[in-house]
N, C-alpha and C positions, 0 to 999 in steps of 0.2 A: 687373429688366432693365437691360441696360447700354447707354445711351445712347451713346457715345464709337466713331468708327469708328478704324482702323491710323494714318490720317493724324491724326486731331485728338488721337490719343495721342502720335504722334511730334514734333508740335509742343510739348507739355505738355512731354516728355522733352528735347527742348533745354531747357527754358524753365529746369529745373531743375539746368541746370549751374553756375546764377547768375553767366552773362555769359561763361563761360570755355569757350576758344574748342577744341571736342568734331567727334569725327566719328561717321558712325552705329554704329559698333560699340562705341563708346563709352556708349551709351544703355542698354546693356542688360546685368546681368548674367550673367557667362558661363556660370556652372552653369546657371541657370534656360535659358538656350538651349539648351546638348546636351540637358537633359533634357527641353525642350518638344519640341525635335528627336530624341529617341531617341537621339542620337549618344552612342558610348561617351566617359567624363569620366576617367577611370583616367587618370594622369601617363604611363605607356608608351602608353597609345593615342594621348594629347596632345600626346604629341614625335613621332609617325608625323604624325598632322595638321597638326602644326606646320612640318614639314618637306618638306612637299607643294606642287608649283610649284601656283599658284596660276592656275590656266587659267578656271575658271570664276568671277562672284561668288558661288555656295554655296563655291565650293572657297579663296575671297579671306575670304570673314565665317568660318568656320570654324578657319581657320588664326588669323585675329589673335584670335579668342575664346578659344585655345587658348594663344596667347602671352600675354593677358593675366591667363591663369587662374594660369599659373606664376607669374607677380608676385606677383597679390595672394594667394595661398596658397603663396606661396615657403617659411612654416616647414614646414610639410607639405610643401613637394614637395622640400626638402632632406632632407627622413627617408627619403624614399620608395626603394627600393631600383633605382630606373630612374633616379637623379638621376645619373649621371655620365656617360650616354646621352643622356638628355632636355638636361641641360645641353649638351653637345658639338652639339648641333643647333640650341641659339637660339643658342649663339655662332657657327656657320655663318651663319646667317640674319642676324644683327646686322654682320657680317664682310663679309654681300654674296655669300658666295661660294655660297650655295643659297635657291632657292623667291622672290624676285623678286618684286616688283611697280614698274610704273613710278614711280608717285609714293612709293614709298618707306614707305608704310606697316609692311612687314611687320618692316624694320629698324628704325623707328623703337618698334615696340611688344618687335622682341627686345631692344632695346636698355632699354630700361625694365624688365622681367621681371629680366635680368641685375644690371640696378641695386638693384631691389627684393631678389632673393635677395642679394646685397653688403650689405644694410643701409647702400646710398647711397642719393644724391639721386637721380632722373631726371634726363636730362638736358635742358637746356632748349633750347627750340627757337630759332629765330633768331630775332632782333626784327624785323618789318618797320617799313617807312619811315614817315612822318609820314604820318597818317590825312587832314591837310588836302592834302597835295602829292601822294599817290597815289590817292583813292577816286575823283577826280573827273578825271580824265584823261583820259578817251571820252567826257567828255560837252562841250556847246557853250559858249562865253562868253556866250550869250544866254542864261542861266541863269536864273532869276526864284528859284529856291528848290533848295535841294541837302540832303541828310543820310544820313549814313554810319554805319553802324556796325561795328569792326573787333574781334571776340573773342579775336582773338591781342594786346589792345593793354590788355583788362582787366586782367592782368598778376596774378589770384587762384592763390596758390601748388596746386599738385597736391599732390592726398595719394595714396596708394597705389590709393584710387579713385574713377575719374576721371568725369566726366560723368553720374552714374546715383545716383539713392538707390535704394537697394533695396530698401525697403520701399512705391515704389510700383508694383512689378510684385506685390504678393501682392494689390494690388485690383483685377488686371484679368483677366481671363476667358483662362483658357487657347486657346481657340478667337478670340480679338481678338491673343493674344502671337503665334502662329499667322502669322496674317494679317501683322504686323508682319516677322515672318521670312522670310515668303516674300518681300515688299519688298524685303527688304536680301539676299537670297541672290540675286534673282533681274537686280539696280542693282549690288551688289559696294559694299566702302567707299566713303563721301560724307564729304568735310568742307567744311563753309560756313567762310570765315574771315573775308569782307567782303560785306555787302551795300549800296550806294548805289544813290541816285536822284535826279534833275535833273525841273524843269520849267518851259519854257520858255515865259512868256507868250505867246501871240499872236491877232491879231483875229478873230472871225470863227471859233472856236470852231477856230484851227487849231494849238491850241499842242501844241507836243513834249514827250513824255514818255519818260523811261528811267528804266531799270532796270538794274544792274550786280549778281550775284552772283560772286564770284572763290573760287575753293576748288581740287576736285578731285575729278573722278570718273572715272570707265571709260565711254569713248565707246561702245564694246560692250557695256558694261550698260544704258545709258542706251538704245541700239538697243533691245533686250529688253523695256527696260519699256513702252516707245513704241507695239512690237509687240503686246504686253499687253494693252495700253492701247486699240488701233484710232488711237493719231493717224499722221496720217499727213507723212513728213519727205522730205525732202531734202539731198543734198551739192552743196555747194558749193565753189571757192576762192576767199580772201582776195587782198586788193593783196599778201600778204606769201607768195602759197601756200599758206596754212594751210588745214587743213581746216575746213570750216564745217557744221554741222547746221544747219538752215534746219528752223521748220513757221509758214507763213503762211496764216491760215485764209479769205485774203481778204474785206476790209471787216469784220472782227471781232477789230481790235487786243485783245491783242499778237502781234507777228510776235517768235517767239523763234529766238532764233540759239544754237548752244553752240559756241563757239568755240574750238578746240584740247583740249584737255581740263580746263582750268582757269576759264574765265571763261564767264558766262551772258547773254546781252543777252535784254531785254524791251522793245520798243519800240512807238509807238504814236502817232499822232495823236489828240486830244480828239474830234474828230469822225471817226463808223468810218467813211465814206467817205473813204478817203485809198490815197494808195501808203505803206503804212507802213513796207512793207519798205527804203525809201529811204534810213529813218534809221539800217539797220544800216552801211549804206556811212559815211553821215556820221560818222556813230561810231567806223568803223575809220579813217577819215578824218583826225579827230582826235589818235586813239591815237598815227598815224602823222606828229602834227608836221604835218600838211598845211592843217588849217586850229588857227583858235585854242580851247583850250580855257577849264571854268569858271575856270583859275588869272590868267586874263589879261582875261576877262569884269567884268560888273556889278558882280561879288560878291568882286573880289579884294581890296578895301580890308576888307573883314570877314574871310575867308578867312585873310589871314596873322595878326589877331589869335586865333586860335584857339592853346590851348594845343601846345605838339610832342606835349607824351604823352594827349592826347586820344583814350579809344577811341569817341567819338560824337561826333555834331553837325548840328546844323541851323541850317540860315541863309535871310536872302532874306524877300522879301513874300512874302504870302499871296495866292492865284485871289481872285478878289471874291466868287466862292460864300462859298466855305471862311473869309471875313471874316468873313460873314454868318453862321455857322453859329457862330463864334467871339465874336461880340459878343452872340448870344443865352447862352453860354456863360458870358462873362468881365463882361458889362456895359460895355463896350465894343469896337471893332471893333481889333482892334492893326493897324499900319501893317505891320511885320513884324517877324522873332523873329531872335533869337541866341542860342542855346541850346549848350552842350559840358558832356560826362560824362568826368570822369575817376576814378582807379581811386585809393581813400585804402583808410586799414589795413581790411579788413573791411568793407569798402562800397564805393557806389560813389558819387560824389561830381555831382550834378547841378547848373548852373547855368542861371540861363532869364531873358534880358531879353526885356518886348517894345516896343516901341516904339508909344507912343498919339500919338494929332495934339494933344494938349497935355498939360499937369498933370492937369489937371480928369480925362480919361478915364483918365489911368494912375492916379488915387486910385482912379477909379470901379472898373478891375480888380481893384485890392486887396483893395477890401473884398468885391468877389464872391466873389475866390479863398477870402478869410478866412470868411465867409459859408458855403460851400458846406464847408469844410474842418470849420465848426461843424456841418454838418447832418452831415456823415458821421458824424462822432466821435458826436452823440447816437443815432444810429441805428444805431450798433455796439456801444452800452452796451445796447442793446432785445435783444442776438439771444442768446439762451438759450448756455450752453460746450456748445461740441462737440468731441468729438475730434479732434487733429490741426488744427483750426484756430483760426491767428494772430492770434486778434482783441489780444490785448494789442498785440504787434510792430505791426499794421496804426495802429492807437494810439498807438502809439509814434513812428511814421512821419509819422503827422498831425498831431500835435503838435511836431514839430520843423522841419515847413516854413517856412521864415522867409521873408516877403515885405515889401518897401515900396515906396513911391514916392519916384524921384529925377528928378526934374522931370517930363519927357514920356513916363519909362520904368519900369515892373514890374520890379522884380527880383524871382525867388525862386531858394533853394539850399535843398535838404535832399538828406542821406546815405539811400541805399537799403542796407539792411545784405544783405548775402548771406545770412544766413541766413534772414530772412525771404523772398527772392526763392528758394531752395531750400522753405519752409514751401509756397509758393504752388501748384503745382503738384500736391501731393498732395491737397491742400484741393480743388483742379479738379477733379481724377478722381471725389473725393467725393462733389461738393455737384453735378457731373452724370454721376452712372453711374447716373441712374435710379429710385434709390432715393429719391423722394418729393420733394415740394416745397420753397418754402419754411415754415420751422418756424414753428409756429401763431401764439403771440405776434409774428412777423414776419410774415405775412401780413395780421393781423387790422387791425395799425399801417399797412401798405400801403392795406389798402382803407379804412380811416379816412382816410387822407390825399389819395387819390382823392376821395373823397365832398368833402372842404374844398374841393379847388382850383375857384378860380375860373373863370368863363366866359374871362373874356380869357387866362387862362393855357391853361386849354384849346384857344384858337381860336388863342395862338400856337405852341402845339406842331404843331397842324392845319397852319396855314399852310405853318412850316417846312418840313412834310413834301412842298408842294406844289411849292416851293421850286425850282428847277436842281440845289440841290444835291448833292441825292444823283447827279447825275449827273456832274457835275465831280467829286464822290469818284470816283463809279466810276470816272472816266479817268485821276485821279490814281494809283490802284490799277494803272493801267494794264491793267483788264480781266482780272486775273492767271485767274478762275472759270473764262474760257472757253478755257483749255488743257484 
């Protein structure tokens, strides 16, 4: 049986582009779509579809699956005897002058097909701005904690193909790839290319929370799916005129906004009795120079120490839940974190301070980190080889995290290699599509180790869970479950 629903596979399938910033048609490959689709794959049927305005999302995913196929099978579509046809119609499309899409997708993929048959590079995209001076721009100066992530900033060179292995669609169930497509034909192309979020302390359980996704999608597909769906939306206008999709579920943050076609707000007070929809104002508010953002807030003195080419980052204190949840973790509670990922040859380069109330706690996180970093590696030398997963790499990984104490503060760094973060994802699908537990020697060590733990260790796991704080997670989360 296959455990894994459309969505928790499309998550896996980002996961696997290892950081590199993909949109949904990018996920999947493209013969395995016509042919899950029935749709004819033949190069003259390819350049009819290819060449098709693009009215609907079946008739938007279709078309760039079709531009992509010419790329990555460009020696074959060079022999094929429609190539000087099929050609004359991605260079229309790449030109502008047929089959359109607003954000440009469908130029951007004829334009890479074209490159690919050339035996050149792709071309590359435009760099955007510094991840510190743009991700946080909507949100307030009363910021307590911020962290971005930007996949156009990872900067992992493209090969021929882009965003998808393709050996993890032969583990998944034709009737789940299915279901996958009808998502994306029915939403049209998606790309995420930043997501942030802000959290702003305050008393009395009334702190602010956002959420920023910035990309691009089809405000009419986005309708469709909604309709699909049963939630129910509203339009609205902006201070600026813009159109606004509004779905406020009242007193059950988040109130999500999708603003113009490019950007996503999720907003929400800690406590769900609130007007939460207030914060969308605030927010455009913001955006608009009207009042002050995180750049000029608590957090600006950390902020501009952040590297320029940084595609990640988190900054700021921790809620006093999430402390507490942290010092059962770390062996002590850290004050707060400074954390930035940048992009080195083949990995991606992680750095992480945190800041303890003296020497004493920041030795005391070391040795936890180093501790708990001992107990994995023994307990990855226990699990029998399986196919397809990285336990050397994951080994590898753990063994290279370098941590110490310098005075009152934890550092650690270690490289995340891409190939491993590619290995990860397949290993997913694997180890839960269903197919049986954990493996016996791993199981047997599990309830062996159950049976050791102590009373007190058991009663503070207990405790924890009794805790606020799975509840300040949840707000943190900003409630995303109940869209």
């Amino acid at each position: 049986m296959f455990g894994l629903g459309a969505q928790e596979l499309l998550l896996i399938l980002i996961l696997s582009a290892a950081g590199q910033s993909v949109d949904a048609v990018s996920l999947a490959p493209p013969s395995d779509y016509f042919q899950t689709r029935g749709i004819a794959s033949d190069f003259k049927s390819l350049a009819d579809v290819a060449g098709r305005e693009p009215k609907t999302g079946k008739d938007q995913i279709g078309q760039l699956m079709a531009l992509r196929l010419f790329g990555e099978e460009a020696a074959n579509w060079k022999k094929d005897a429609d190539y000087a046809r099929g050609r004359k119609v991605v260079e229309d499309v790449a030109a502008g002058r047929i089959a359109l899409d607003k954000h440009g997708f469908a130029k951007k993929y004829a334009e890479r097909a074209l490159a690919l048959a050339d035996g050149k590079n792709p071309p590359a995209d435009p760099a955007p701005g510094k991840l510190r001076d743009e991700a946080f721009s909507w949100f307030p100066a009363s910021a307590t904690l911020v962290g971005a992530l930007d996949t156009r900033l990872v900067g992992s060179p493209q090969s021929t193909r882009i965003g998808y292995d393709p050996a993890l669609f032969k583990l998944i169930p034709k009737n789940i790839k299915e279901e996958i497509y009808k998502h994306l034909e029915l939403l049209g192309n998606v790309q995420i290319d930043r997501v942030a979020f802000a959290f702003a302390q305050k008393e009395n359980r009334n702190s602010e929370i956002y959420v920023r996704v910035s990309g691009k999608v089809s405000r009419s597909g986005l309708l469709e799916l909604f309709k699909s769906l049963g939630v129910e939306t509203k339009e609205v206008k902006g201070p600026a005129n813009e159109s606004i999709l509004v779905h406020d579920p009242q007193n059950r943050p988040p109130v999500v906004a999708f603003v113009g076609d490019t950007e996503l707000l999720l907003v929400g007070y800690e406590n769900n009795q609130g007007k939460h929809g207030e914060l969308i104002d605030k927010a455009l508010a913001i955006r608009d120079k009207k009042q002050d953002s995180v750049a000029k807030g608590k957090l600006q003195a950390d902020l501009v120490k952040v590297p320029d080419k940084a595609c990640g980052l988190l900054l700021g204190s921790f809620p006093d839940d999430l402390k507490q949840v942290l010092g059962f973790v770390l062996g002590a509670q850290p004050e707060g974190v400074a954390a930035h990922v940048t992009r080195s040859q083949n990995a991606l380069d992680v750095e992480l301070k945190l800041a303890a109330t003296d020497a004493q706690q920041a030795m005391n996180m070391v040795k936890s980190i180093a501790n708990q970093r001992d107990n994995a590696l023994n307990a990855l030398k226990m699990i029998p080889p399986m196919p397809d997963f990285p336990i050397a790499q994951i080994q590898n990984l753990l063994q290279s995290i370098q941590i110490q104490a310098d005075g009152s503060t934890t550092r650690m760094q270690v490289l995340v290699p891409d190939e491993l973060m590619r290995a990860l994802p397949k290993a997913a699908i694997q180890g839960l599509s269903g197919r049986g537990g954990l493996p016996p020697a791993v199981e047997k060590e599990k309830q062996e180790e159950e049976a050791r733990a102590t009373p007190s260790s058991r009663m503070s796991a207990a405790s924890l869970r009794g805790t606020a704080v799975p509840r300040r997670l949840a707000a943190l989360a900003c409630g995303l479950g109940n869209l």
